[in-house]
Residue frames as a rotation matrix with the C-alpha (Angstrom) as fourth column:
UNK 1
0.582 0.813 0.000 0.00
0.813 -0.582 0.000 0.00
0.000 0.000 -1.000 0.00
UNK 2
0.000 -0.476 0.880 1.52
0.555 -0.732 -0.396 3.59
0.832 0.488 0.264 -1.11
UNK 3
-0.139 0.059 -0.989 2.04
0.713 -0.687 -0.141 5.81
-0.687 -0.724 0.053 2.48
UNK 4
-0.974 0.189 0.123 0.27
-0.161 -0.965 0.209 8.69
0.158 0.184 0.970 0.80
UNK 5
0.022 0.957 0.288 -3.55
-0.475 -0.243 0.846 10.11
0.880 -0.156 0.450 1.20
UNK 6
0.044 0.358 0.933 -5.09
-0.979 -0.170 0.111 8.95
0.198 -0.918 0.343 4.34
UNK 7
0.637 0.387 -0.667 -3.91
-0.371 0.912 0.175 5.34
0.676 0.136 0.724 4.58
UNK 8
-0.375 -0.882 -0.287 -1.19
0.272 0.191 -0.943 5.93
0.886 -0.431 0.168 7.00
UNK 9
-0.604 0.394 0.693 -3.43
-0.757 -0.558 -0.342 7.74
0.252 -0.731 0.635 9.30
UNK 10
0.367 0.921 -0.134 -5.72
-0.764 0.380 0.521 5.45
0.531 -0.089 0.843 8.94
UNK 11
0.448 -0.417 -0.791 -3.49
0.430 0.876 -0.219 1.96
0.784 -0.242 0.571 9.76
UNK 12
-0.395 -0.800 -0.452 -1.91
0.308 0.348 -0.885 3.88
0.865 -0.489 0.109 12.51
UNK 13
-0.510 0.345 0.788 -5.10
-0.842 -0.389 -0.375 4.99
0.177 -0.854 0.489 14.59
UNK 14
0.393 0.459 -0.797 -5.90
-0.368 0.872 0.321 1.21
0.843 0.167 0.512 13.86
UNK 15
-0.174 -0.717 -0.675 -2.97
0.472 0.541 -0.696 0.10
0.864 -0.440 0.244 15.75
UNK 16
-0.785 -0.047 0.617 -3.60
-0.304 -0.839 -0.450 2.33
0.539 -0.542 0.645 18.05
UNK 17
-0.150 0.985 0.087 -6.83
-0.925 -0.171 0.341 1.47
0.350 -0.030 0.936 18.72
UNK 18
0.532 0.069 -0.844 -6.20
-0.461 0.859 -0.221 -1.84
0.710 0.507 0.489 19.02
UNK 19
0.945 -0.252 0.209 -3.56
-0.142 0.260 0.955 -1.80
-0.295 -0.932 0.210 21.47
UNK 20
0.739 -0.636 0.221 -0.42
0.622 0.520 -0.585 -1.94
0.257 0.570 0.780 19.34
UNK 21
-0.422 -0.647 0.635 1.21
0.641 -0.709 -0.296 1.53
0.641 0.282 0.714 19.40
UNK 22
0.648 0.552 -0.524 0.57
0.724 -0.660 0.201 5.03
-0.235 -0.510 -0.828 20.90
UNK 23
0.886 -0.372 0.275 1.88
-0.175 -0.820 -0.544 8.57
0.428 0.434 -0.793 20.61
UNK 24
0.343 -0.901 -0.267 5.74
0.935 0.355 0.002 8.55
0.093 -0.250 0.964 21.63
UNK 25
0.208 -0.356 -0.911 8.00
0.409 -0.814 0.412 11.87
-0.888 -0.458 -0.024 22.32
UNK 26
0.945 0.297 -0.134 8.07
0.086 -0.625 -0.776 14.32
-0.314 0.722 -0.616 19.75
UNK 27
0.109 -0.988 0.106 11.58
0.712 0.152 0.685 14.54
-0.694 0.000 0.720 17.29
UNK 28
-0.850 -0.521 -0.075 12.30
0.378 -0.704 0.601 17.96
-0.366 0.482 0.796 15.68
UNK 29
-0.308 0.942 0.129 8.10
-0.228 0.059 -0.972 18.32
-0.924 -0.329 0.197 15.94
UNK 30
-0.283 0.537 -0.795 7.19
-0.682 0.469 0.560 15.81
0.674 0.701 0.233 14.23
UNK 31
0.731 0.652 0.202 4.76
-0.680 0.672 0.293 12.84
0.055 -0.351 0.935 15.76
UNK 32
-0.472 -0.488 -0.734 6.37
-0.560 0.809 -0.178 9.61
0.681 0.327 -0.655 16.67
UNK 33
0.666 0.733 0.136 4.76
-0.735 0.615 0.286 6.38
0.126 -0.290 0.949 17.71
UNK 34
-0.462 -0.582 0.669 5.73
-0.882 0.222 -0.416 3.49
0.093 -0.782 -0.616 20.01
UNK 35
-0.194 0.899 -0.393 4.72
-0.089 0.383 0.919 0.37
0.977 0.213 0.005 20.94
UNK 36
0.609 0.424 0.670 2.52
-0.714 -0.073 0.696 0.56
0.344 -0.903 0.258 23.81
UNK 37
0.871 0.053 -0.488 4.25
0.258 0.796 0.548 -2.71
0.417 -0.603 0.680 25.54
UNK 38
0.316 -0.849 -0.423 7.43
0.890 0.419 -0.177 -0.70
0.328 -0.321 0.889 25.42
UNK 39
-0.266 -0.332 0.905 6.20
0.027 -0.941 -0.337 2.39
0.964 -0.065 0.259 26.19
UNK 40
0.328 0.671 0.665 3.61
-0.742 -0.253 0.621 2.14
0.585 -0.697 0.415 29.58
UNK 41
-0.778 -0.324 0.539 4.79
-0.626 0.486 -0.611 0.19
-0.064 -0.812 -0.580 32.64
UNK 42
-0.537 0.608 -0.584 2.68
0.375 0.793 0.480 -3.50
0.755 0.039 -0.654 33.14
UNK 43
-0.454 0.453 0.768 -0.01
-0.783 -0.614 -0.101 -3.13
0.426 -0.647 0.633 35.40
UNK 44
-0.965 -0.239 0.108 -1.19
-0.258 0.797 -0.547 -6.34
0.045 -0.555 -0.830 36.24
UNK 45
-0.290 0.930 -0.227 -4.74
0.908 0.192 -0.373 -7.70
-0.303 -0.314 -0.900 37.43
UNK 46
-0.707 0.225 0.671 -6.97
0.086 -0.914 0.396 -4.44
0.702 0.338 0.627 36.59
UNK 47
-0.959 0.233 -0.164 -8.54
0.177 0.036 -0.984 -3.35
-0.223 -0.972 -0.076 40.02
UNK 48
-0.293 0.949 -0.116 -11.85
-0.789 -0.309 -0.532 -2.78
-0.540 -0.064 0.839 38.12
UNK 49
-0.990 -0.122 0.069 -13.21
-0.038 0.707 0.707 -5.43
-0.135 0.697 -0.704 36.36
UNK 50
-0.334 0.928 0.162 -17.21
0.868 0.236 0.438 -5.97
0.368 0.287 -0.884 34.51
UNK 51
0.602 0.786 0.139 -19.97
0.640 -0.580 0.504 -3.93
0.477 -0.215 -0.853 36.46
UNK 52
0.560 -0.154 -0.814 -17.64
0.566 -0.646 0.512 -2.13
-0.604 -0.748 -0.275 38.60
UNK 53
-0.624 -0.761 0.177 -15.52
0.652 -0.382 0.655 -1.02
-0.431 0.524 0.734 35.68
UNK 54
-0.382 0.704 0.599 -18.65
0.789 -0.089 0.607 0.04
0.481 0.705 -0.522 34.27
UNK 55
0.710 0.462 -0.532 -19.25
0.705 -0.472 0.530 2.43
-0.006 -0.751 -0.660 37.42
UNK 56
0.195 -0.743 -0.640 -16.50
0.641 -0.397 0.657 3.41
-0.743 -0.538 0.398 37.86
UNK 57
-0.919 -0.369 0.143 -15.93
0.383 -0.741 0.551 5.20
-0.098 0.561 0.822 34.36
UNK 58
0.123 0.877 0.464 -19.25
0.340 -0.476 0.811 6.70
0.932 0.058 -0.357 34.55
UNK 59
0.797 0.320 -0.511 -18.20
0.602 -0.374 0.705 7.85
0.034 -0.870 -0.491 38.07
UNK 60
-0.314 -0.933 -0.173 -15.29
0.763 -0.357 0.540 9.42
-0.565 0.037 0.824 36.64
UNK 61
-0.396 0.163 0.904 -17.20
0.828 -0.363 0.428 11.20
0.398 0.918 0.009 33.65
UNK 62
0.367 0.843 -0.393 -19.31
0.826 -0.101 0.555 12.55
0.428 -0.528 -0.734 36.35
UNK 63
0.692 -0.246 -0.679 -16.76
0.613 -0.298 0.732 13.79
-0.382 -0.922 -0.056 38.02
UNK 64
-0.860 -0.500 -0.106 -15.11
0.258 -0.604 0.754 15.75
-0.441 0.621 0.648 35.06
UNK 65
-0.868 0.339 0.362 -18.11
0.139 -0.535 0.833 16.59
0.477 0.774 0.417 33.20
UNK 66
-0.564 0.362 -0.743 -20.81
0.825 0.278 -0.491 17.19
0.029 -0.890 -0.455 35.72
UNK 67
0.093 0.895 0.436 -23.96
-0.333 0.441 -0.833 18.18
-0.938 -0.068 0.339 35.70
UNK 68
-0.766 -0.352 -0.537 -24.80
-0.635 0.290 0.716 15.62
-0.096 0.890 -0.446 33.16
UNK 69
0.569 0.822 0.022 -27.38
-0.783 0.549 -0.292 12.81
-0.253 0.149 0.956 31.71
UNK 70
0.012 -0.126 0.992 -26.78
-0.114 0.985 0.127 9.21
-0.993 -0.114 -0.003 31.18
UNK 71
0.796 0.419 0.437 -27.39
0.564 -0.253 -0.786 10.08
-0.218 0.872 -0.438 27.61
UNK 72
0.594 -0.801 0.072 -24.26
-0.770 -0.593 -0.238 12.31
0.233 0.086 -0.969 27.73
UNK 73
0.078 -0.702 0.708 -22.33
-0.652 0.501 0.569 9.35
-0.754 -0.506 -0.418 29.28
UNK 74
0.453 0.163 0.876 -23.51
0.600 0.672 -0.435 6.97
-0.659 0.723 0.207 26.49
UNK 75
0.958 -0.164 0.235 -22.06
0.259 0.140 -0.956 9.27
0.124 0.976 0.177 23.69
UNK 76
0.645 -0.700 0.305 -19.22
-0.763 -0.568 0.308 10.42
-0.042 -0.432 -0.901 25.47
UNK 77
-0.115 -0.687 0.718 -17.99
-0.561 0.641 0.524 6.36
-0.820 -0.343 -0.459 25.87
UNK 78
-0.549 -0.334 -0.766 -19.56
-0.826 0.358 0.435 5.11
0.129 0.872 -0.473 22.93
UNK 79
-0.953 0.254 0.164 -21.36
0.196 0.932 -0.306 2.54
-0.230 -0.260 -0.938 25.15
UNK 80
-0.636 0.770 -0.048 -24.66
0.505 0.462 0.730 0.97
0.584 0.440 -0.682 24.70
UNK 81
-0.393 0.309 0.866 -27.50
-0.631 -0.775 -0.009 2.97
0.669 -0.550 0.500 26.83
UNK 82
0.475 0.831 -0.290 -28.52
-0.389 0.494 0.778 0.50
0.789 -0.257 0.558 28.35
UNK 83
0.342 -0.922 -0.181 -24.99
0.829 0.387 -0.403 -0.13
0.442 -0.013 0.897 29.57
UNK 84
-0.828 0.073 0.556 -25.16
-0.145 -0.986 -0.086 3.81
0.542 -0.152 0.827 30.76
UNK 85
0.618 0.706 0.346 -28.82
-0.514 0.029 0.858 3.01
0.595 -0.708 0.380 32.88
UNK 86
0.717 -0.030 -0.696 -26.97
0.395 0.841 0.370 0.38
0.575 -0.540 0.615 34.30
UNK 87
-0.623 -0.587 0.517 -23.91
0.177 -0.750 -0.638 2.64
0.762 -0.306 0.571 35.33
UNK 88
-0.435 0.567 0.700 -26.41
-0.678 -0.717 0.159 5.36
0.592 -0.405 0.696 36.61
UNK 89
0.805 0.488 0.337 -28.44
-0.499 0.250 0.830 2.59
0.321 -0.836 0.445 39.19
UNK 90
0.587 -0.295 -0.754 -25.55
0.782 0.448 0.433 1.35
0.210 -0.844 0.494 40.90
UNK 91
-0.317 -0.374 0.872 -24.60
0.673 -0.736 -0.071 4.29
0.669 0.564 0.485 41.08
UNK 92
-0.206 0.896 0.394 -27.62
-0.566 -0.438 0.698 5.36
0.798 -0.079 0.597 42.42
UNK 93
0.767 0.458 -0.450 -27.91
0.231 0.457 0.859 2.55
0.599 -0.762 0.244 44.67
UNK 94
0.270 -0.813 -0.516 -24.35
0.745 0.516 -0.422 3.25
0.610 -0.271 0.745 46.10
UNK 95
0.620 0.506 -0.599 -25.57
0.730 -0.651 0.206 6.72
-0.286 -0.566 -0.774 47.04
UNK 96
-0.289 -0.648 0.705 -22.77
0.942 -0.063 0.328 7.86
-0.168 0.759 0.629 44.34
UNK 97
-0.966 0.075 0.248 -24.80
0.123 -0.709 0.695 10.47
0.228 0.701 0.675 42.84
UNK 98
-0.454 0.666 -0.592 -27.50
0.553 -0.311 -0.773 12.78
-0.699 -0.678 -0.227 43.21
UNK 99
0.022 0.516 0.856 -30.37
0.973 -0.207 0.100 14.43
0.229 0.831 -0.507 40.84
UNK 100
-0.613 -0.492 -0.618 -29.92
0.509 -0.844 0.167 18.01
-0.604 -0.212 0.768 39.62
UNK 101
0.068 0.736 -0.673 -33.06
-0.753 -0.405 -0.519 18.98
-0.655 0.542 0.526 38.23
UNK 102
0.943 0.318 0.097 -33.10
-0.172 0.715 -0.678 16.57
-0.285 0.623 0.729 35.14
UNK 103
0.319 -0.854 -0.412 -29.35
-0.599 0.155 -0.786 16.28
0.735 0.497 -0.462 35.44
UNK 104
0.896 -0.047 -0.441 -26.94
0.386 0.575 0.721 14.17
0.220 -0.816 0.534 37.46
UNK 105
0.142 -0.958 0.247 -24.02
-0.666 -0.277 -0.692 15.21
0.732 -0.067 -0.678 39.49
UNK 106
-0.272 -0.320 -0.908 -21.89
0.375 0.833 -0.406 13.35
0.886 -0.451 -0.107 42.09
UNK 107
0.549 0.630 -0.549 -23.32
0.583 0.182 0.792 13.12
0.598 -0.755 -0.268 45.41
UNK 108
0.292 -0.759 -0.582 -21.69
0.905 0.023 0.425 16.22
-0.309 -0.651 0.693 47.69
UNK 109
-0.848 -0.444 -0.290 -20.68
0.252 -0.818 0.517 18.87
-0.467 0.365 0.805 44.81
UNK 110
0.005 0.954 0.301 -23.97
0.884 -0.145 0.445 20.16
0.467 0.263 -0.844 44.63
UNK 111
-0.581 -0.549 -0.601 -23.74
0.775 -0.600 -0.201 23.61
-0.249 -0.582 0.774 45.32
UNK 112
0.624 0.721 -0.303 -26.04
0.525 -0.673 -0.521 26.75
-0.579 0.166 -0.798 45.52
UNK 113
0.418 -0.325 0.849 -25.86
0.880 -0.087 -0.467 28.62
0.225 0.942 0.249 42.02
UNK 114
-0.607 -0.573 -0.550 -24.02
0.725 -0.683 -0.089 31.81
-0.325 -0.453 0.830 42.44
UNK 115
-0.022 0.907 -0.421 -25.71
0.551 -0.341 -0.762 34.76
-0.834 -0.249 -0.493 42.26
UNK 116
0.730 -0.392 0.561 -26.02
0.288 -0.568 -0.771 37.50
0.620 0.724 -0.301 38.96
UNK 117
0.099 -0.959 -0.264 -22.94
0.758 -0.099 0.645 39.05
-0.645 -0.264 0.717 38.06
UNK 118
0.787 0.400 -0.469 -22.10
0.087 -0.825 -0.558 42.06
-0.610 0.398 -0.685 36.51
UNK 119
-0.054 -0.991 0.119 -18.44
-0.766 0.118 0.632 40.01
-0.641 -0.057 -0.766 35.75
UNK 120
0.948 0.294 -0.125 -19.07
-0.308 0.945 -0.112 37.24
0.085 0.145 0.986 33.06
UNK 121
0.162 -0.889 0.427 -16.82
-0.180 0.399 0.899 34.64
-0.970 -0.223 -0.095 33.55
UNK 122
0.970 0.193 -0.148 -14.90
-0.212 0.369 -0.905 33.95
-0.120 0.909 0.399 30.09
UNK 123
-0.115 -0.776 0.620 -12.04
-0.092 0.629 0.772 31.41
-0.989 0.032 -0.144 29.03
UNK 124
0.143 -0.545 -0.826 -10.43
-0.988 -0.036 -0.148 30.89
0.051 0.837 -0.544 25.96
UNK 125
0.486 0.126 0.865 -10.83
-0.278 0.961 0.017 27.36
-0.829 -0.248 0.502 25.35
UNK 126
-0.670 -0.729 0.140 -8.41
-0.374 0.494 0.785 24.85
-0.642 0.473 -0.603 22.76
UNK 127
0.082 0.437 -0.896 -9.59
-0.829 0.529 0.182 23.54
0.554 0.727 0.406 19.95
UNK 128
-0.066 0.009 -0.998 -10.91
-0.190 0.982 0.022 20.20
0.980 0.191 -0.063 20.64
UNK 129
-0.543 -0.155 0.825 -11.86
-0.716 -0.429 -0.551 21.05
0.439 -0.890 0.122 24.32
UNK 130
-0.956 0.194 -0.222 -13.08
0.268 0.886 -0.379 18.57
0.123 -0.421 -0.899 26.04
UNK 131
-0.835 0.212 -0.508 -16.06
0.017 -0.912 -0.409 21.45
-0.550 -0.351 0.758 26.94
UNK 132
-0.481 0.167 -0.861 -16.88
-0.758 -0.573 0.313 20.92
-0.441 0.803 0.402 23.64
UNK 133
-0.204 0.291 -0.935 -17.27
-0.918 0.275 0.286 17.27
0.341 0.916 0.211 23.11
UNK 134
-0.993 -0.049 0.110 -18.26
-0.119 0.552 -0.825 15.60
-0.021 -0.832 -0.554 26.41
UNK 135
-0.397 0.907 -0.140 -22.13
-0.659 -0.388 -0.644 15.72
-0.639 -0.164 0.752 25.38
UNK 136
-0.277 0.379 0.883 -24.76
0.717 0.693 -0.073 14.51
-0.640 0.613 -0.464 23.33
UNK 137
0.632 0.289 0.719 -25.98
0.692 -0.629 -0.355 17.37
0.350 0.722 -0.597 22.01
UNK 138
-0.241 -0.481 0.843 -24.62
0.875 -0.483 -0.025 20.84
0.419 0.732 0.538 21.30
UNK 139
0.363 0.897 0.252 -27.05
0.538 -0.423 0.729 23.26
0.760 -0.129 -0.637 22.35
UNK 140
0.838 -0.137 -0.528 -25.73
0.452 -0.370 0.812 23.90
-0.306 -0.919 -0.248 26.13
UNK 141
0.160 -0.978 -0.136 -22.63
0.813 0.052 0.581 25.04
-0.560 -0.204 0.803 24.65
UNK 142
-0.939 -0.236 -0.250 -22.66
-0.039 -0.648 0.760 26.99
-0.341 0.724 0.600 21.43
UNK 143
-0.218 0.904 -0.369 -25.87
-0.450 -0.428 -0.784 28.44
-0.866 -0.005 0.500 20.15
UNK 144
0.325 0.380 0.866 -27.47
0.387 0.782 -0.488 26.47
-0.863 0.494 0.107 17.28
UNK 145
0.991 0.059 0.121 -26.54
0.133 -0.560 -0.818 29.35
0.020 0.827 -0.563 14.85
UNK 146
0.432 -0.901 -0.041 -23.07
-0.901 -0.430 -0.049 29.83
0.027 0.058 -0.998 15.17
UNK 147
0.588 -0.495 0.640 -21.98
-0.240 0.649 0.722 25.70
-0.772 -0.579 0.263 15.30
UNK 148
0.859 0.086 0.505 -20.99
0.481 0.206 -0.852 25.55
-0.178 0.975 0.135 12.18
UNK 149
0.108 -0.939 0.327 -17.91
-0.321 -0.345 -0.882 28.26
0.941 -0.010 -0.339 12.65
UNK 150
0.204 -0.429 0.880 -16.98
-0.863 0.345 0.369 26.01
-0.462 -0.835 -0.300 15.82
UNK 151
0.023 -0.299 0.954 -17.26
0.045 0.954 0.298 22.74
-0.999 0.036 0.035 13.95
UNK 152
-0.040 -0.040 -0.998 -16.78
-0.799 -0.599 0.056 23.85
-0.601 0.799 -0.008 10.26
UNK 153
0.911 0.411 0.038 -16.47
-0.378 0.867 -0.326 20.03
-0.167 0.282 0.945 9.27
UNK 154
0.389 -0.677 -0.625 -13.76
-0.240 0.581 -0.778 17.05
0.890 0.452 0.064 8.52
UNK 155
0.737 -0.143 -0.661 -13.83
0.675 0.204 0.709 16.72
0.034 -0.969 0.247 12.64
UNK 156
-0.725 -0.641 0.252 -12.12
0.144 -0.499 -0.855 20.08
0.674 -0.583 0.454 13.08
UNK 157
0.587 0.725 -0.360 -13.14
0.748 -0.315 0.584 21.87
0.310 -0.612 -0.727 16.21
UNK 158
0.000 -0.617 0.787 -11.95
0.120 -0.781 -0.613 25.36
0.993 0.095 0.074 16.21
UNK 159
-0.855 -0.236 -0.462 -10.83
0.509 -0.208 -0.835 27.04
0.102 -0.949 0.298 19.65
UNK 160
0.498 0.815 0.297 -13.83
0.562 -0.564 0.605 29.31
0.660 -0.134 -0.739 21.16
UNK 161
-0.812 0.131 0.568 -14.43
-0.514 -0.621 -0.591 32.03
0.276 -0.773 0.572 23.74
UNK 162
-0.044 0.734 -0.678 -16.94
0.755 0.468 0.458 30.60
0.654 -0.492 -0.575 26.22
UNK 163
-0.694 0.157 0.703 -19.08
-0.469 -0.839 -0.276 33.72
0.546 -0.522 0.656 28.24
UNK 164
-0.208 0.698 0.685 -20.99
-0.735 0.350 -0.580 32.02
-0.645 -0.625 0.440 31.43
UNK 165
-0.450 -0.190 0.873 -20.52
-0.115 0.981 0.154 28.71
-0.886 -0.031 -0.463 29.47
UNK 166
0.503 0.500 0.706 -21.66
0.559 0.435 -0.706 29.69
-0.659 0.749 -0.061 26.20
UNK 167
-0.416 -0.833 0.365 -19.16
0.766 -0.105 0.634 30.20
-0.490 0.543 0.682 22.98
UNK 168
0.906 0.314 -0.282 -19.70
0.089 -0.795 -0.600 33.85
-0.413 0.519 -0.748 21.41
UNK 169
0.609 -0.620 -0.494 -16.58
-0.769 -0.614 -0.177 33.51
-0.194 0.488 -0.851 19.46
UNK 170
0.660 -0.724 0.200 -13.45
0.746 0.664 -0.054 31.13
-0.094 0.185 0.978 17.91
UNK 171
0.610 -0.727 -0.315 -9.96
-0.369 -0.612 0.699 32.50
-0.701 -0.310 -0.642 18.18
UNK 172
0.755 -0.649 0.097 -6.69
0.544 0.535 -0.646 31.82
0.367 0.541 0.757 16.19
UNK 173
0.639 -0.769 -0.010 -3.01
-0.063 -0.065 0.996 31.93
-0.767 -0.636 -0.090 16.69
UNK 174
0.933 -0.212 -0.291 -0.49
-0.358 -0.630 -0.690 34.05
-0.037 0.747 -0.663 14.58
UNK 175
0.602 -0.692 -0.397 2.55
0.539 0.720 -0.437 33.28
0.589 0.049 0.807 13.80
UNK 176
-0.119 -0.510 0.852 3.38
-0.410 -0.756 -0.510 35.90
0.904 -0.409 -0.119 16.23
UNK 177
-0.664 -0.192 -0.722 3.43
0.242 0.859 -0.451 35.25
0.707 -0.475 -0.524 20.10
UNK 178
-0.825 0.291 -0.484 1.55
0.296 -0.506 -0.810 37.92
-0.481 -0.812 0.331 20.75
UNK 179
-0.797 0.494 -0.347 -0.78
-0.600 -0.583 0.548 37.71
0.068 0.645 0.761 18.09
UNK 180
-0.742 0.670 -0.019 -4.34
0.641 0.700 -0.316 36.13
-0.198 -0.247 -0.949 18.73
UNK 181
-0.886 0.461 -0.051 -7.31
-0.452 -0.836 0.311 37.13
0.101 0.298 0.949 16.91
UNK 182
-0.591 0.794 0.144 -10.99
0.564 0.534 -0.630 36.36
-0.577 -0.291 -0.763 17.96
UNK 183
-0.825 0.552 0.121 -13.49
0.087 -0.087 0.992 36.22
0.558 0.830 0.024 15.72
UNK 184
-0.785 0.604 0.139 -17.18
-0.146 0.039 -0.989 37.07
-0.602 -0.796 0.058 17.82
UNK 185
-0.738 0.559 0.377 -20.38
0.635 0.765 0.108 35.95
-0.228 0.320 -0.920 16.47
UNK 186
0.316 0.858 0.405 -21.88
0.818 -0.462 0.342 39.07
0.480 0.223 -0.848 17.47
UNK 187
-0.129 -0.506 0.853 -21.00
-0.400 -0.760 -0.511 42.55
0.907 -0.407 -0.105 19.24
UNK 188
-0.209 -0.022 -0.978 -19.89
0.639 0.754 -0.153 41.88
0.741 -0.656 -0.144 22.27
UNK 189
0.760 0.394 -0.517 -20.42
0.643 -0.334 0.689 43.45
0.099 -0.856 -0.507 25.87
UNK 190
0.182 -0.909 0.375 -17.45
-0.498 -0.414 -0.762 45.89
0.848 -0.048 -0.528 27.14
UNK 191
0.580 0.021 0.814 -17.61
-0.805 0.171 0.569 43.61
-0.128 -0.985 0.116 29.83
UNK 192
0.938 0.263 0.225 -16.95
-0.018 0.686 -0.727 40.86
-0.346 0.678 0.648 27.79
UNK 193
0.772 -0.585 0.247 -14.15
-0.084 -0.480 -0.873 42.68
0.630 0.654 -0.420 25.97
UNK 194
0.066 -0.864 0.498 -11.92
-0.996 -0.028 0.084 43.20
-0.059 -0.502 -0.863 29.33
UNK 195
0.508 0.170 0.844 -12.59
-0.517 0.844 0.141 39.27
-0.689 -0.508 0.517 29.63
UNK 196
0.939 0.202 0.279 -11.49
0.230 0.234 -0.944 38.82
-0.256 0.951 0.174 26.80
UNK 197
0.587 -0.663 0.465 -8.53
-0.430 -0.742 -0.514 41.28
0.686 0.102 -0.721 27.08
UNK 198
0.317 -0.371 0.873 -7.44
-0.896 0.184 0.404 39.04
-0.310 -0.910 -0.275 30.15
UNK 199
0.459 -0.261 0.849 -7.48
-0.003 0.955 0.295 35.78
-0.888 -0.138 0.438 29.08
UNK 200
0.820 -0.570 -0.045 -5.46
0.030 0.121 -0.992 36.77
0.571 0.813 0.117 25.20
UNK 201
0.308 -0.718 0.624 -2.77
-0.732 -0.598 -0.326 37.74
0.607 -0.356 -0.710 27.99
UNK 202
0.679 0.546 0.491 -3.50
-0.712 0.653 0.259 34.98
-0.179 -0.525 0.832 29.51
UNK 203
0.916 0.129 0.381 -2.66
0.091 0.857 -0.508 32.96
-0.391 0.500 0.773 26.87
UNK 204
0.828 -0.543 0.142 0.12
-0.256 -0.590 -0.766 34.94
0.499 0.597 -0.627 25.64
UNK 205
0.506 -0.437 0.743 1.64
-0.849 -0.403 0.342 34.62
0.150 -0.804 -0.575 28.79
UNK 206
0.561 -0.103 0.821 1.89
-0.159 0.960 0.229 30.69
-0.812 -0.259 0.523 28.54
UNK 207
0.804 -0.292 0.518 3.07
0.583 0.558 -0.591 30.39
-0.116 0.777 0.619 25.13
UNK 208
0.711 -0.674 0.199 5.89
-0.539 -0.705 -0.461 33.17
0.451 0.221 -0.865 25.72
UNK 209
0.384 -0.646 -0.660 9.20
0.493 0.748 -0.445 31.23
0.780 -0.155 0.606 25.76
UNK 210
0.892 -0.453 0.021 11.00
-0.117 -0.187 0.975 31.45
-0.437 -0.872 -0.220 28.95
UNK 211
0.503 -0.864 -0.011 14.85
-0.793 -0.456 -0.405 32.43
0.345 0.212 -0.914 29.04
């Protein structure tokens, strides 16, 4: 088979996938790939195993993506939903987790909503944010009109601005270190704007090489 077009990608998120290979340390930045047996230490017996494995990463999801549905857990793992109910009642029976209006969160980090703010909170989020793709649907994130210049197709997902947990904007990075331009969906607040004005500095700040 010719290593051009997409057959190398392809055969090596196979292997991947599979259990053969994984990413490896970057050489002169470029990718390089390993095989998993000689990259990751043995681990032995696996301390979850069936139904409790089955809890247990649904009590993790929980606990990174929270408030959520069972319905979010199912497309998030890929598993069956039925396989996701089950999750959610032992879960439920284990006193795990607790109902948030028609969501679920773990049992404990319920917390009274904060009041209005005349501060929105906003973050500059990575392409391919988790934020972005820990659901089933869309909606709670980015408004129905604008998903299209977040997910433009061919599985990109562009970076965003997220105000009070909804994207009004995608960003890029110049080839400068101090260049970052954000595209907004619409005019924004002048609140907004300083938020905005904080976290490009933010960002700047991280990606400015150190001496």
């Amino acid at each position: 088979m010719p290593p051009d077009g997409q057959a190398p990608f392809h055969l090596i998120r196979h292997a991947a996938l599979t259990g053969i290979l994984c990413h490896g340390p970057q050489r002169t930045g470029e990718a390089t790939y390993v095989l998993l047996n000689d990259w990751l230490p043995t681990t032995g017996r696996f301390r979850w195993e069936g139904d409790a494995a089955l809890a247990e990463l649904a009590r993790r999801y929980l606990a990174a993506y929270a408030p959520a549905t069972l319905e979010d857990f199912a497309t998030w793992s890929g598993l069956p939903v039925t396989w996701a109910r089950r999750a959610w009642k032992m879960l439920a029976e284990s006193g795990a987790i607790t109902e948030y209006g028609t969501l679920t969160m773990l049992a404990g980090r319920v917390k009274e909503l904060p009041g209005s703010s005349d501060t929105p909170d906003v973050r500059m989020l990575p392409a391919y944010d988790n934020y972005l793709i820990g659901y089933r649907t869309r909606e709670v994130s980015v408004p129905a009109l604008h998903q299209a210049r977040v997910w433009p197709g061919g599985g990109l997902i562009r970076p965003t601005v997220i105000a009070d947990g909804l994207a009004i904007a995608t960003w890029t990075r110049g080839s400068g270190s101090r260049s970052i331009q954000v595209d907004a969906f619409e005019p924004v607040r002048p609140q907004i704007e300083r938020g905005i004005d904080m976290e490009k500095e933010a960002v700047v700040g991280f990606l400015r090489p150190t001496s």
